[in-house]
C-alpha positions in Angstrom: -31.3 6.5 -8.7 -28.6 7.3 -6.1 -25.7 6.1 -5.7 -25.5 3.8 -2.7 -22.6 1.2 -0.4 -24.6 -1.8 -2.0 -25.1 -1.1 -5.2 -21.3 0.0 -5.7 -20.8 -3.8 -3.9 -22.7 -5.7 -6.4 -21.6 -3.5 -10.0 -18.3 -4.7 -8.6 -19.1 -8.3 -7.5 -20.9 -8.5 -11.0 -17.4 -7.6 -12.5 -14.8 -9.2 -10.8 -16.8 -12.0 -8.9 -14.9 -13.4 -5.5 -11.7 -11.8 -6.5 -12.9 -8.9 -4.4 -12.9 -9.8 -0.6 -12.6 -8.1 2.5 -15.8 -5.9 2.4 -16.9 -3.9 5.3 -18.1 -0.6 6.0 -16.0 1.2 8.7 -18.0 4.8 9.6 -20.0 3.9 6.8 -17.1 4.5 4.0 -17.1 0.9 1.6 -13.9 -0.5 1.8 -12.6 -3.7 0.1 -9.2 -5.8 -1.0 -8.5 -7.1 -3.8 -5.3 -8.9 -5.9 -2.2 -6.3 -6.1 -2.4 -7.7 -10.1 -6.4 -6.2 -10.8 -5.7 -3.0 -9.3 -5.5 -0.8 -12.3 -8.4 -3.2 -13.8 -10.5 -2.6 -10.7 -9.5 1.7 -10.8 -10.4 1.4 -14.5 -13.6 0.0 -13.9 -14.9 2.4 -11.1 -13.1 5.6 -13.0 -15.0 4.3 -16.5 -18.5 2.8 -15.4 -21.3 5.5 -15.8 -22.9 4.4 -12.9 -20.1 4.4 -10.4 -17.9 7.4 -11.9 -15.2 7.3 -9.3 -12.8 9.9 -11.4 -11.0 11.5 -8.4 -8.2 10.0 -6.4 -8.4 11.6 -2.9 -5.4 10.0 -1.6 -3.4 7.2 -2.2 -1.1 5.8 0.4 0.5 2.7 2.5 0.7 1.0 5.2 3.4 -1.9 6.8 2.0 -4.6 8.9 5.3 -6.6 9.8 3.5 -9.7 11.1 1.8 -10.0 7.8 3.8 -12.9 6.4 3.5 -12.7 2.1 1.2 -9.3 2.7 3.4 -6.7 4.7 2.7 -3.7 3.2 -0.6 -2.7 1.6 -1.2 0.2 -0.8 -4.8 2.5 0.2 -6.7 4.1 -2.5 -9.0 6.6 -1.5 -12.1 7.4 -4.3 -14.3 9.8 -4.3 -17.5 10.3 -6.7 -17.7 13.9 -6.8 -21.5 13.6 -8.6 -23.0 11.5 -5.5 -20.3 12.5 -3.1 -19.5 9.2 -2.5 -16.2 7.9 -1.2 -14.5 4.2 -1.0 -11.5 2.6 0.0 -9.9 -0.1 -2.0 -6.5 -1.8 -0.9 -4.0 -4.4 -2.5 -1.9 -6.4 -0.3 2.2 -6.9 -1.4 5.0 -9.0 -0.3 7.7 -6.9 1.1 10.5 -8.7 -0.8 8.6 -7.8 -4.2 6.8 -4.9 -3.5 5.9 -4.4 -6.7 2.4 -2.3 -7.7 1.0 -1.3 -11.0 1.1 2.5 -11.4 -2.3 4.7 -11.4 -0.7 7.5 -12.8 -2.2 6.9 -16.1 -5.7 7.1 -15.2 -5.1 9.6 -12.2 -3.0 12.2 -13.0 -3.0 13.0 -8.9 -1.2 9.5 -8.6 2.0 10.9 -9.5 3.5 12.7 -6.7 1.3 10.1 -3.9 3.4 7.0 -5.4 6.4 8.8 -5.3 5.6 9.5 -1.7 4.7 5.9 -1.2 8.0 4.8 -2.8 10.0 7.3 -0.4 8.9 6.3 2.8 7.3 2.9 2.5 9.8 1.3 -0.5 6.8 0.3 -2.8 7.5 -0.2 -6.7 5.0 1.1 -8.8 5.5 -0.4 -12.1 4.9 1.9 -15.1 5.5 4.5 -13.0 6.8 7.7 -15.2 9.2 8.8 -13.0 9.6 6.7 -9.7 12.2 8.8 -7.9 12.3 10.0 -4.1 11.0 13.0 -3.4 11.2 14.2 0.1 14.1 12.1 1.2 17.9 12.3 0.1 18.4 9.6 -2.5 21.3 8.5 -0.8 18.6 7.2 1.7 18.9 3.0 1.6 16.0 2.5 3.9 12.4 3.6 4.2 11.8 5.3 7.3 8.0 4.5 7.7 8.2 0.8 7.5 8.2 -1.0 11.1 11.8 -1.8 11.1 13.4 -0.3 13.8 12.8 0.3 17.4 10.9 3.6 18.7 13.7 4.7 20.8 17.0 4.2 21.5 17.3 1.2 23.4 21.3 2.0 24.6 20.7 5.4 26.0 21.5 5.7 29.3 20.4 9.3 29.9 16.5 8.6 30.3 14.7 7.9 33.8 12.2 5.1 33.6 10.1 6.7 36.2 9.7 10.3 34.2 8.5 8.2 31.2 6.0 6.4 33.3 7.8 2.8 33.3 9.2 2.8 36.7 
């Protein structure tokens, strides 16, 4: 039997009952939410189930949505079942005060240098984490540069043209 959208739904749903929400299927690719506290539960269970076999982490990443009161930033884990070439999408919501995340770097090996990525730009903790250092920007770097914080441009320079930027 192949491996299918629904039946990778319900093995989870059987599992972890309503603690999984958000499902949809943007171009076709399963995605769902679930607590930031399961998320190494829920990776445990689709890397372990002989069914499901979802043993390669294709990318693992973040994302800041500022207006997101208690949720602001949310951590994206790309599977992929290489047997039924078969990919999801599974996220956990955090608070940007705590931003703390459960490390994957025990079951994925890949996780390693992705969550130190994620911790660089976007500020997220992930507990357990082997060696949670940055590794792109200078550590003397007290910011994150890809969260929403700041404006796009300078707002006090007085050598730009309104008109040649189309806002005239």
């Amino acid at each position: 039997m192949s491996l299918t959208n629904e039946l990778i739904q319900q093995r989870l749903t059987e599992k972890f009952g309503g603690q999984l929400t958000g499902w949809s299927l943007p171009y076709g690719m399963l995605t769902f939410t679930g607590p930031k506290e399961l998320n190494l539960k829920v990776l445990q269970f689709l890397y372990d189930d002989a069914e499901l076999k979802f043993q390669f982490l294709t990318d693992l990443q973040a994302v800041h949505y500022p207006d997101s009161i208690g949720a602001e930033l949310a951590v994206v884990y790309h599977l992929h079942n290489l047997t039924d070439n078969i990919r999801i999408r599974f996220k956990v919501f955090t608070d940007i005060k705590t931003p703390d995340v459960y490390s994957a770097t025990a079951l994925y090996a890949s996780a390693n240098f992705m969550e130190r990525e994620t911790y660089d730009f976007f500020g997220v903790n992930f507990m357990g984490h082997p060696n949670l250092i940055r590794i792109l920007n200078v550590e003397e770097m007290d910011y994150f540069p890809m969260r929403k914080e700041f404006p796009l441009e300078d707002q006090s320079r007085v050598d730009k043209d309104d008109e040649m930027f189309g806002r005239g």
